[in-house]
C-alpha positions as CSV (number, residue, x, y, z in Angstrom):
1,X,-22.2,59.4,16.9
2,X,-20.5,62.1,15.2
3,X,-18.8,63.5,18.2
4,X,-17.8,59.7,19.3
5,X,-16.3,59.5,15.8
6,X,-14.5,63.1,16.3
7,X,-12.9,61.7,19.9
8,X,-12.0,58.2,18.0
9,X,-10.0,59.4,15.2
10,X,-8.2,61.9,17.3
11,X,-7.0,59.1,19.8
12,X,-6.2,57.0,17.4
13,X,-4.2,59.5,15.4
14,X,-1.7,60.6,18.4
15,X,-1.8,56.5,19.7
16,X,1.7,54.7,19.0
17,X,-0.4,51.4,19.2
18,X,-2.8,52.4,16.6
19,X,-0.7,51.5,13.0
20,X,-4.6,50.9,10.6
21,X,-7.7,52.2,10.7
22,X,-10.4,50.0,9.6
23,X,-13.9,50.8,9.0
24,X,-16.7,48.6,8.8
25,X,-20.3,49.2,9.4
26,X,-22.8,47.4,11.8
27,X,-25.9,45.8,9.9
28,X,-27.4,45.7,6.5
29,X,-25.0,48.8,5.6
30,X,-21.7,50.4,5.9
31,X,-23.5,53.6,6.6
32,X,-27.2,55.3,5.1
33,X,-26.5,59.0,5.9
34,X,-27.4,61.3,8.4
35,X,-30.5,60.8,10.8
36,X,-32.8,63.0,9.0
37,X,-35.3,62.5,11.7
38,X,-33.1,64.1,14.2
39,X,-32.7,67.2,11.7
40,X,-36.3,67.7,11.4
41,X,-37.7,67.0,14.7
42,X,-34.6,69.3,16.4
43,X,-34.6,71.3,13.6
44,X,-37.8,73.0,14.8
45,X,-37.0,72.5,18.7
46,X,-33.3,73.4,18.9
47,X,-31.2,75.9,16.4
48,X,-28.1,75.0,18.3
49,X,-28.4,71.1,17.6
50,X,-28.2,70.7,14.0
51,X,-25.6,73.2,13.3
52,X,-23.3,71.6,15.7
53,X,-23.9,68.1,14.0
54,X,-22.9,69.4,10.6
55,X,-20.1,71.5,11.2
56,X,-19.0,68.7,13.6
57,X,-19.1,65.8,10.6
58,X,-17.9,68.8,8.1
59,X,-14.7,69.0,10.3
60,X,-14.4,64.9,10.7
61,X,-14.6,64.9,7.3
62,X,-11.5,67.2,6.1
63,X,-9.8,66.1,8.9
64,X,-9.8,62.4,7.5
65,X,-8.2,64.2,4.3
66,X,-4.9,65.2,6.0
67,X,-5.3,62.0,9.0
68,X,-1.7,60.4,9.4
69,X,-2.6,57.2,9.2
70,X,-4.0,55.1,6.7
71,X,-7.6,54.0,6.9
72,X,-9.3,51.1,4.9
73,X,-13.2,51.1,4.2
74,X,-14.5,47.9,4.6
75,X,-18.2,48.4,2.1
76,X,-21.2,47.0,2.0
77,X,-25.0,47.7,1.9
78,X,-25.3,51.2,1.4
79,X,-22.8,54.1,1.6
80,X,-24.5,57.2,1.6
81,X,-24.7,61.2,2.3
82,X,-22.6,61.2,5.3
83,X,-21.2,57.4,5.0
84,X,-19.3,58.2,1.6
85,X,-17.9,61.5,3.6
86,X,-15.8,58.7,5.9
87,X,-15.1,56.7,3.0
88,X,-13.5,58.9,0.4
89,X,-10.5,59.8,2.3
90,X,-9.6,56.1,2.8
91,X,-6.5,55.1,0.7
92,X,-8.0,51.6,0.3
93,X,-11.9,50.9,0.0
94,X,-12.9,47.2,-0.5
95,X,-17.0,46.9,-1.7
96,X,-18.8,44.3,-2.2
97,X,-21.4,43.4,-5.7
98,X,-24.3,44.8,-3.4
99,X,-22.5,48.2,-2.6
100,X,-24.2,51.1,-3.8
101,X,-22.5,54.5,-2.9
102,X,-23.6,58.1,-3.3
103,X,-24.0,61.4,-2.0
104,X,-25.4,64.7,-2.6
105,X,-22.6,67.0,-1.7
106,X,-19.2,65.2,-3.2
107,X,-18.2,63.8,-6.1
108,X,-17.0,60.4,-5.6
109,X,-14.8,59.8,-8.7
């Protein structure tokens, strides 16, 4: 997903057609975090895996600081760990009651 997201923004950034981002998440939430399943079951399998995931949403996310284009966050559910990283650089964020945001690594306010 992360690399999907990596190709996505970078299209959209150099697209005339593309003027908004807007992003909303599938489900019950807007995003929970990172698959911590992945990092422990590949984290004992496969050193190369996990430090190409990280250093792959670490770029997304200060990329997103200095993106051209503004981006709205569309909330709800959860928004957490690696959600909140591709919501804080959006100039607009719109949450619902039921939103509950946080992260380990940033602050958020």
């Amino acid at each position: 997903m992360v690399r999907r997201l990596c190709d996505l923004y970078e299209s959209w950034e150099t697209s005339n057609e593309v003027k908004l981002i807007i992003l909303k998440g599938a489900g019950r939430a807007f995003c929970a975090g990172g698959d911590l399943r992945l990092f422990y079951k590949h984290g004992k399998q496969d050193e190369g895996l996990c430090p190409e995931v990280v250093y792959r949403k670490f770029w997304l996310d200060v990329h997103l600081h200095t993106y051209k284009k503004p981006m709205v966050a569309l909330l709800h559910g959860l928004v957490m760990g690696g959600g909140a990283g591709l919501m804080i650089p959006c100039r607009f964020k719109i949450a619902t009651e039921e939103t509950v945001s946080g992260s380990n690594i940033v602050h958020l306010f």
